[in-house]
C-alpha positions as CSV (number, residue, x, y, z in Angstrom):
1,X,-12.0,-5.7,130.4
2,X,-14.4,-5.6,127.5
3,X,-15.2,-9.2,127.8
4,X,-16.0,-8.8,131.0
5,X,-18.2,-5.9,130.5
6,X,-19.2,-7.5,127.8
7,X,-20.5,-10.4,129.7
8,X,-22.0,-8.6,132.5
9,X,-24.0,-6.3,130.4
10,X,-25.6,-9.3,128.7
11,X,-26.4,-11.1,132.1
12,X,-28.2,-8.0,133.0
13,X,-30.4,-7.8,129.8
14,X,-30.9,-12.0,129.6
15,X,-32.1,-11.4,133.6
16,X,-29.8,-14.1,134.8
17,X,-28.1,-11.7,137.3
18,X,-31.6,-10.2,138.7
19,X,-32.1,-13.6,139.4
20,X,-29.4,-14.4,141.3
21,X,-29.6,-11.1,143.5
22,X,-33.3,-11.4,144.0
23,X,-32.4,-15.4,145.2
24,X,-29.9,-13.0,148.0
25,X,-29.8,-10.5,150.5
26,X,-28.6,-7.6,148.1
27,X,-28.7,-3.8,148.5
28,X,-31.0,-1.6,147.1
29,X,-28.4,0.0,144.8
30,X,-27.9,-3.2,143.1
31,X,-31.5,-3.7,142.5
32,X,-31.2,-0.2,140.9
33,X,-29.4,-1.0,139.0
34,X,-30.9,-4.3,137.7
35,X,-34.3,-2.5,136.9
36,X,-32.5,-0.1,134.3
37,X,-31.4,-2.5,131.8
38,X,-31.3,0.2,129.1
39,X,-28.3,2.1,130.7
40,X,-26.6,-0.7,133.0
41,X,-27.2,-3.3,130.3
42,X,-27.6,-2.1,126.4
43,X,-25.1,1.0,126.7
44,X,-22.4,-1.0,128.0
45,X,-23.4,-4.1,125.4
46,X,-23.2,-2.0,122.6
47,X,-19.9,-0.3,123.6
48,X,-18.6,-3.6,124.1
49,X,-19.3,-5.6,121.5
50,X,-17.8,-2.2,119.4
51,X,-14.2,-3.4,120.3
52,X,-14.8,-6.9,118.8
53,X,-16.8,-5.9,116.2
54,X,-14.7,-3.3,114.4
55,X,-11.6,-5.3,114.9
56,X,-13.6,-8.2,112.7
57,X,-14.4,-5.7,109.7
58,X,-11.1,-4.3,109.6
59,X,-9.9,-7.5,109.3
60,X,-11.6,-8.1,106.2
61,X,-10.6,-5.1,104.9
62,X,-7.0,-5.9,105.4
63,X,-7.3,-8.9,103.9
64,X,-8.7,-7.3,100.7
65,X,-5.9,-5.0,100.5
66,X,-3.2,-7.5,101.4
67,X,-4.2,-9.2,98.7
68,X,-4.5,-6.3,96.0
69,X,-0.9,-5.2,97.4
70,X,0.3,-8.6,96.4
71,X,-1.3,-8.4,93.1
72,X,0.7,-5.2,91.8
73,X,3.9,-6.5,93.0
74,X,4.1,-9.7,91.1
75,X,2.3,-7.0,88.0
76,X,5.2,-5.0,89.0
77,X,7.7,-7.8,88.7
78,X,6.1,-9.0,85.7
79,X,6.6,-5.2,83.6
80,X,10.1,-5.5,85.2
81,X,11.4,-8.2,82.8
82,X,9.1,-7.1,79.9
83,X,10.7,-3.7,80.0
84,X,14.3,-5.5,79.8
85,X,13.7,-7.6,76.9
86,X,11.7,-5.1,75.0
87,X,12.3,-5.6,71.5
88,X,11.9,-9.9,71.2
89,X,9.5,-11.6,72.2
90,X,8.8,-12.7,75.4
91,X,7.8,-16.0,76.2
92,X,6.1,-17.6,79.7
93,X,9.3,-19.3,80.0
94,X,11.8,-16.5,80.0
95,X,9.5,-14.2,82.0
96,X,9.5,-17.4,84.7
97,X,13.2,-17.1,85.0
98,X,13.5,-13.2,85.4
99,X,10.6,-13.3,88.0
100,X,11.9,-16.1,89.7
101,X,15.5,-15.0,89.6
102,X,15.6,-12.6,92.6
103,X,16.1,-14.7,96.2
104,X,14.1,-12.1,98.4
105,X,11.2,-12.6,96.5
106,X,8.5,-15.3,96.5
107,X,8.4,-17.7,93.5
108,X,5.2,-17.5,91.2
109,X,4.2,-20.3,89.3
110,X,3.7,-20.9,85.3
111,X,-0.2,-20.2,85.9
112,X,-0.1,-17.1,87.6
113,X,2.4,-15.8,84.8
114,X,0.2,-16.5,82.2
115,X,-2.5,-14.9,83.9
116,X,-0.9,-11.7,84.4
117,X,0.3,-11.3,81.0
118,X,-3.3,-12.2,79.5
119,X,-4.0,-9.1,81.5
120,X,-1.2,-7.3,81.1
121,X,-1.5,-7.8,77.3
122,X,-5.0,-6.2,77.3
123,X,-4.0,-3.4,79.5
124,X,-0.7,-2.6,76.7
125,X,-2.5,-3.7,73.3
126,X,0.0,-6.1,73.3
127,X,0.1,-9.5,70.9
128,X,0.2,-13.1,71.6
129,X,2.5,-15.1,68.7
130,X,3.0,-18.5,68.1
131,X,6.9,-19.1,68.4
132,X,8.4,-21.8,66.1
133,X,8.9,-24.0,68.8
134,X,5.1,-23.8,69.0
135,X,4.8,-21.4,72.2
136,X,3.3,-18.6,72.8
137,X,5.2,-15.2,72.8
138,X,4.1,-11.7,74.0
139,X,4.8,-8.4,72.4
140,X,4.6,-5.1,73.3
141,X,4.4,-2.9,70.0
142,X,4.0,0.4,72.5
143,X,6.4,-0.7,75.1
144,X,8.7,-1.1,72.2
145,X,8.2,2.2,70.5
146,X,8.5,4.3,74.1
147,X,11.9,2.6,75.1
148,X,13.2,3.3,71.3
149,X,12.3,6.8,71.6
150,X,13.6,6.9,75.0
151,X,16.9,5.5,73.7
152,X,16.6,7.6,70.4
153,X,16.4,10.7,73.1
154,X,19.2,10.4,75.1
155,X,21.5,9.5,72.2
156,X,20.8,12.9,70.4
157,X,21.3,14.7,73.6
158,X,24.6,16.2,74.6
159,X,24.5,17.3,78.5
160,X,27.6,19.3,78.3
161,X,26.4,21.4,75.8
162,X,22.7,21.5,76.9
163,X,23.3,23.4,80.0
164,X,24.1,26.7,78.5
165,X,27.0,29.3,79.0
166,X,27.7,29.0,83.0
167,X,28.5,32.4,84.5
168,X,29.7,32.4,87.9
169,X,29.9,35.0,90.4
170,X,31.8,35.9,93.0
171,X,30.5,38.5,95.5
């Protein structure tokens, strides 16, 4: 229905349509309506071309976000196999195979790896080594420390003793 308003209005403002009606017997109303292009013709234009217009930005707009969203997940997916291999290094290779290893999820190629980690080594201080097979390993000196004080944590704890004396009561 838009289109067609859409259309109309701009026939009106172009003059097309007053000269079709003025070629014909037409009523008086329609010549009204034809001499007040502001209201019959711009109004209606405007309104119009809003439903094809704000669709179009949005669009964009999605796009961008799509594309973030995509972005964190494989960043996401990337801290997921640093975090289970915390205390070696970890090489493109072995972060490949973890990534890649789930079926539901899309595989990423060597290049985008790489680039993530670059990042994700700037973002967690971490450090590039050469391996001796001549590749290049990532470590994570404060990914390391948390997950050994983690650890270190819940070894000392003892939950059946850290809940205190337990006093029920019965009314």
């Amino acid at each position: 229905m838009n289109g067609v308003n859409l259309f109309i209005s701009y026939l009106i403002l172009s003059g097309s349509l007053y000269t079709a009606v003025s070629a014909s017997e037409a009523a008086p109303l329609l010549y009204l309506i034809l001499d007040l292009p502001a209201i019959f013709g711009w109004i209606p234009f405007l309104f119009s071309s809003l439903f094809f217009i704000i669709p179009a930005i949005r669009w964009f707009q999605i796009r961008r976000l799509t594309r973030n969203r995509q972005e964190k997940n494989i960043r996401k997916r990337i801290f997921k196999a640093v975090y289970r291999k915390p205390l070696k290094f970890c090489t493109i290779d072995y972060v490949l195979r973890e990534v890649n290893g789930a079926v539901s999820e899309v595989n990423l190629s060597s290049d985008i790896i790489k680039k993530m980690m670059d990042e994700l080594i700037l973002d967690q201080e971490g450090n590039m080594v050469i391996t001796e097979e001549a590749s290049v390993a990532y470590t994570f000196p404060h990914i390391n420390l948390e997950q050994s004080e983690v650890e270190h944590i819940r070894s000392s704890s003892r939950p059946e003793t850290s809940l205190g004396q337990i006093i029920l009561d019965a009314d």
